[in-house]
C-alpha positions as CSV (number, residue, x, y, z in Angstrom):
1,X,-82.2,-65.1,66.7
2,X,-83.2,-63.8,62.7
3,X,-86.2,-64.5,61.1
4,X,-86.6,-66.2,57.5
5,X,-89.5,-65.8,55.3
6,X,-90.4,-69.0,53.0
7,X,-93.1,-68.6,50.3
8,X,-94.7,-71.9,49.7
9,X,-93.9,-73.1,52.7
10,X,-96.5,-76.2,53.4
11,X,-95.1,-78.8,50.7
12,X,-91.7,-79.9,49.4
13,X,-88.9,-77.7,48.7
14,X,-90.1,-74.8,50.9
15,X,-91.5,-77.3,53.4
16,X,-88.1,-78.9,53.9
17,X,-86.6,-74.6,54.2
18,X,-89.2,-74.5,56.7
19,X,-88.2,-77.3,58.9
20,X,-84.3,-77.0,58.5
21,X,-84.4,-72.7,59.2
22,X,-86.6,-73.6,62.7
23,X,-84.6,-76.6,63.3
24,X,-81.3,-74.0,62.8
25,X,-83.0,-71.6,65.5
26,X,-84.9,-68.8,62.8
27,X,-88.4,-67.4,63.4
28,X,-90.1,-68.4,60.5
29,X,-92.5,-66.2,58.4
30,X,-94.6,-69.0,56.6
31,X,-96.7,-67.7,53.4
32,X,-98.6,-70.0,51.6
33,X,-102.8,-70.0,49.9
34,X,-104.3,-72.4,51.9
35,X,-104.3,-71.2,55.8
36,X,-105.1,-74.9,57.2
37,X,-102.0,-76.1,55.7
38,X,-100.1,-73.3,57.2
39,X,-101.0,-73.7,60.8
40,X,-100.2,-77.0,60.7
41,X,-97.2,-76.3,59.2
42,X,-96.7,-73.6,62.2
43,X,-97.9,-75.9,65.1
44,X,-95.5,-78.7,63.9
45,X,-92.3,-76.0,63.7
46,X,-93.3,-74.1,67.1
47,X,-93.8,-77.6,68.6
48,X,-90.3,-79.5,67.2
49,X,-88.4,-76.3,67.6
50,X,-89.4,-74.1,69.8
51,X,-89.1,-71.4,67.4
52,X,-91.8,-68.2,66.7
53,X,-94.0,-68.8,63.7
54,X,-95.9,-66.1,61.6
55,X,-98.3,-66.7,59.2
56,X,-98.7,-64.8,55.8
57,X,-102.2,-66.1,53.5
58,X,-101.3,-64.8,49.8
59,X,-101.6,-66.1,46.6
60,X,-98.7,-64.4,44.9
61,X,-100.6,-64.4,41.6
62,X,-101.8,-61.6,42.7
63,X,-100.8,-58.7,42.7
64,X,-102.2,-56.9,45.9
65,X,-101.4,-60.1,47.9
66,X,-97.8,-60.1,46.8
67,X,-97.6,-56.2,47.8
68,X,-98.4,-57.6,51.4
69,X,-96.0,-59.9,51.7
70,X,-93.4,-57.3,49.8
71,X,-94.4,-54.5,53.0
72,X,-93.8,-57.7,55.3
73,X,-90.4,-58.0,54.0
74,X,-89.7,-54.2,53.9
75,X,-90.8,-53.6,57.2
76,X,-87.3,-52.4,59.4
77,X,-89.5,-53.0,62.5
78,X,-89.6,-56.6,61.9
79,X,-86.7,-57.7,59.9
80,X,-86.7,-60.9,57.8
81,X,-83.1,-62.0,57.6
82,X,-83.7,-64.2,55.0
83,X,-86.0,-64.9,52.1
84,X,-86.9,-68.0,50.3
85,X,-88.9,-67.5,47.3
86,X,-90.2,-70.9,46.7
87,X,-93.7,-70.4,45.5
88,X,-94.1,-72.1,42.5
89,X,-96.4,-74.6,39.9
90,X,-96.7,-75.8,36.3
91,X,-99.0,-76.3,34.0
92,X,-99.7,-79.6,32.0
93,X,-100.5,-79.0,28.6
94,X,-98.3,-77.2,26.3
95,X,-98.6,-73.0,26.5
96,X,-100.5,-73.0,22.9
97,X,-103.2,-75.3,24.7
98,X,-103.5,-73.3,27.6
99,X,-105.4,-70.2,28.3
100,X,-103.2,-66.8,27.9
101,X,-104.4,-65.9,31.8
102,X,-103.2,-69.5,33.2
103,X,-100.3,-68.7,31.8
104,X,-100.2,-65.3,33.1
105,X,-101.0,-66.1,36.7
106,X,-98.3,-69.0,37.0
107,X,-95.6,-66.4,35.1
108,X,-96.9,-63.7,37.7
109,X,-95.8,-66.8,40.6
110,X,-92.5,-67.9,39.3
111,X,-91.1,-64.6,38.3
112,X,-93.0,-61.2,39.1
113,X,-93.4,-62.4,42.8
114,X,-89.8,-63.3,42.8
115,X,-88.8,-59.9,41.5
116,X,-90.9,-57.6,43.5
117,X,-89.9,-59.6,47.0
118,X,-86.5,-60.0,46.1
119,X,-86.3,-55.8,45.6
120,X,-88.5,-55.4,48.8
121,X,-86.2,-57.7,50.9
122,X,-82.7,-56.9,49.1
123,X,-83.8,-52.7,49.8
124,X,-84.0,-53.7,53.6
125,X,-81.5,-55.8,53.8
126,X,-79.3,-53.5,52.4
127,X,-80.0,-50.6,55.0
128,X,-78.8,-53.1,57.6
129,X,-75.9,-54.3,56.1
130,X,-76.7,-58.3,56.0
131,X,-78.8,-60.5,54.9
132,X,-79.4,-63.6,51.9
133,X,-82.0,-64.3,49.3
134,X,-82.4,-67.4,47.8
135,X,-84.5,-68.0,44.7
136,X,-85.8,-71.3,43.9
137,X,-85.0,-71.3,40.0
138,X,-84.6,-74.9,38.3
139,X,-82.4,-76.8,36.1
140,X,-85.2,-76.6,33.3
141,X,-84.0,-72.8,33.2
142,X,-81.2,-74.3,31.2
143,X,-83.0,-75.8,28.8
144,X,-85.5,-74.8,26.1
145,X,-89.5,-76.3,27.4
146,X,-91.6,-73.5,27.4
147,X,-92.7,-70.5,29.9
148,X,-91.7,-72.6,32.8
149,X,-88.4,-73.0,31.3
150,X,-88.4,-69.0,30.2
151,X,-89.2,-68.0,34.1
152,X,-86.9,-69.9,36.0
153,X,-84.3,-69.0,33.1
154,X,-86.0,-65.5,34.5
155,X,-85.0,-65.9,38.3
156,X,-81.7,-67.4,38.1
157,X,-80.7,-64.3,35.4
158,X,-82.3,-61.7,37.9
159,X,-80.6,-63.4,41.0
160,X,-76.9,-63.4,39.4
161,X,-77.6,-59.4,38.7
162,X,-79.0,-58.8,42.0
163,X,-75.8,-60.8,43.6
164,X,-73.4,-58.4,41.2
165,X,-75.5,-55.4,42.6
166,X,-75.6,-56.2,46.3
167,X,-71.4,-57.3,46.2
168,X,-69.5,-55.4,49.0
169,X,-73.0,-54.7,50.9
170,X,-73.3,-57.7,53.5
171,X,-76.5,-59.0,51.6
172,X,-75.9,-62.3,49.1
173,X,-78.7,-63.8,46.6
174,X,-78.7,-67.1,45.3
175,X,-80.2,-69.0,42.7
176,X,-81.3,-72.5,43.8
177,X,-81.2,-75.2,40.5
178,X,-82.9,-78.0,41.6
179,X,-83.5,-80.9,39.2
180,X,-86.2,-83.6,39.6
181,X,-87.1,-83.6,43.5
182,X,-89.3,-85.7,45.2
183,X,-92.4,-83.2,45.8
184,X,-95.8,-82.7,45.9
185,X,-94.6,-80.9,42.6
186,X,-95.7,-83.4,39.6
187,X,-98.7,-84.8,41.0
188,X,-100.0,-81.2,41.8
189,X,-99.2,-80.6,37.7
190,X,-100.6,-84.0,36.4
191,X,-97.6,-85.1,35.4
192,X,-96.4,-88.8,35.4
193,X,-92.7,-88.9,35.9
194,X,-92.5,-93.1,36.1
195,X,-90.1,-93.0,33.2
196,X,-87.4,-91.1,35.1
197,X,-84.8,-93.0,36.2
198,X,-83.9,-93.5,39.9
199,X,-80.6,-91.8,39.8
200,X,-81.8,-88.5,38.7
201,X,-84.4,-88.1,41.7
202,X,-83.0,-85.5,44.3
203,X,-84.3,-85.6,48.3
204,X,-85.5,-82.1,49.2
205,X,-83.8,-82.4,52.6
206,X,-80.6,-83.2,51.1
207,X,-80.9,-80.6,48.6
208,X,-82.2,-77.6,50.8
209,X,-79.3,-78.8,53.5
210,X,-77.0,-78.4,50.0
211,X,-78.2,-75.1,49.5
212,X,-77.9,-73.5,52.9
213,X,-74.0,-74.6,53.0
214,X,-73.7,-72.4,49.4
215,X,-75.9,-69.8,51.0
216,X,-73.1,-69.6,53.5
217,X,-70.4,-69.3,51.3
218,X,-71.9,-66.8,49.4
219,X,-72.3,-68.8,46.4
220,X,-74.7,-67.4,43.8
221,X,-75.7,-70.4,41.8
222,X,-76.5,-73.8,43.7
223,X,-76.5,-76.7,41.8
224,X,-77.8,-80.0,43.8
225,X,-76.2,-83.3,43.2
226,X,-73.6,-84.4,41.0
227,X,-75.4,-85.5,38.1
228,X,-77.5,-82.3,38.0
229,X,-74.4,-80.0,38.4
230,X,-72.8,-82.2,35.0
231,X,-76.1,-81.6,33.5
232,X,-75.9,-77.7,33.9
233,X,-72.2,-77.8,33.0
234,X,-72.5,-79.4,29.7
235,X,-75.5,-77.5,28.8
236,X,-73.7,-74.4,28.4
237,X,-71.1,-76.1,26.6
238,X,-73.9,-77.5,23.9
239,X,-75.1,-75.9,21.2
240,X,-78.4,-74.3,21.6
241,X,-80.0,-76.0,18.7
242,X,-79.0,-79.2,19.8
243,X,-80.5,-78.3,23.5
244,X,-83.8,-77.1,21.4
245,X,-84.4,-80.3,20.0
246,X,-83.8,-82.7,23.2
247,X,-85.9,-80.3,24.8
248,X,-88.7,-82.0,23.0
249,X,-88.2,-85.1,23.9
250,X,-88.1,-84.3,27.8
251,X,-90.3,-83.3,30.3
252,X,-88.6,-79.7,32.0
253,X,-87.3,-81.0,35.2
254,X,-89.1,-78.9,37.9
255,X,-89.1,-78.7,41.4
């Protein structure tokens, strides 16, 4: 039995990672902010699944709180087999409307965490010889909207490096592309999202079920649903001017 360790773990995409690892047999390592949400989250998997829980409180905007969870992951006594690096949020208003350290703590969430977990698991999992890191990045990386756009352009640059770097070692990383998902995601950002068509919504289960087959196959970018995996196709076919301007027009598609 191997242990995975999911960061936001209580809600959506890293919920549904949560659930499908257990269901799959993995100990889970669940880190999260709010330590309620994550003993529910451990009672429900231990109960359903039968599998061992551990619970991680950090708030990976900051800095000595990641470095926990980074000693968690590098610690050969314990190994974490794989990593989820889920944690993530957005901000409604536009960057110039926002205070420089909001924007610094949700940059230090969706890409510093990433990178220093991702080198404290990828170091340990190297040692051993096996072992996979997914990082949740986002379509919206593709596009032009923004620092949320700029850090999950961030993470699924750093992952495709790190996947070039670890080749031949047993260890894989994988960016994760998710488009619009039913989450917690938009409400939690203030966001309303009515005008998005039906067709473009993804289900989290699906999507994380998606993702784990890639995972398998050692595939380093995963691209959710047909009309998401067009959408990223085209997009590097388009001119970046043209992607500039319809990145005006529409709301980055996040989590």
């Amino acid at each position: 039995m191997s242990t995975a360790l999911v960061t936001g773990a209580t809600a959506g995409i890293g919920l549904s990672f949560a659930h499908q690892l257990a269901e799959r047999g993995h100990d889970v390592v669940l880190v999260a902010r709010d330590r309620v949400r994550l003993e529910n989250v451990s009672d429900e998997l231990t109960a359903k699944y039968g599998v061992g829980t551990e619970i991680l409180v950090a708030d990976l905007a900051d800095r000595a709180e990641t470095g926990k969870v980074a000693e968690r992951l590098a610690d050969q006594a314990r190994p974490v087999d794989l990593l989820v690096n889920n944690a993530g949020y957005s901000l409604k208003r536009r960057f110039l409307d926002n205070d420089i350290s909001e924007e610094e703590a949700v940059f230090d969430v969706l890409a510093r965490a990433v990178l220093v977990l991702s080198h404290a698991a990828a170091g340990a999992m190297r040692v051993r010889g096996h072992g996979a890191i997914v990082n949740v990045s986002s379509v919206a990386g593709q596009i032009a909207s923004g620092p949320y756009s700029a850090a999950k352009s961030f993470v699924t640059v750093l992952t495709e490096g790190l996947a070039t770097e670890l080749a031949g070692t047993g260890v894989t990383a994988t960016a994760l592309l998710p488009g619009f998902t039913h989450t917690e995601f938009h409400q939690r950002a203030g966001v309303n999202m009515s005008r998005i068509p039906d067709f473009m919504w993804l289900d989290s289960d699906r999507l994380v079920r998606d993702c784990l087959a890639d995972v398998s196959k050692g595939k380093v970018v995963s691209v959710p649903g047909p009309q998401y995996k067009a959408i990223v196709a085209g997009l590097r076919l388009v001119p970046r001017g043209l992607v500039r301007s319809r990145a005006r027009t529409v709301h980055r598609p996040g989590k």
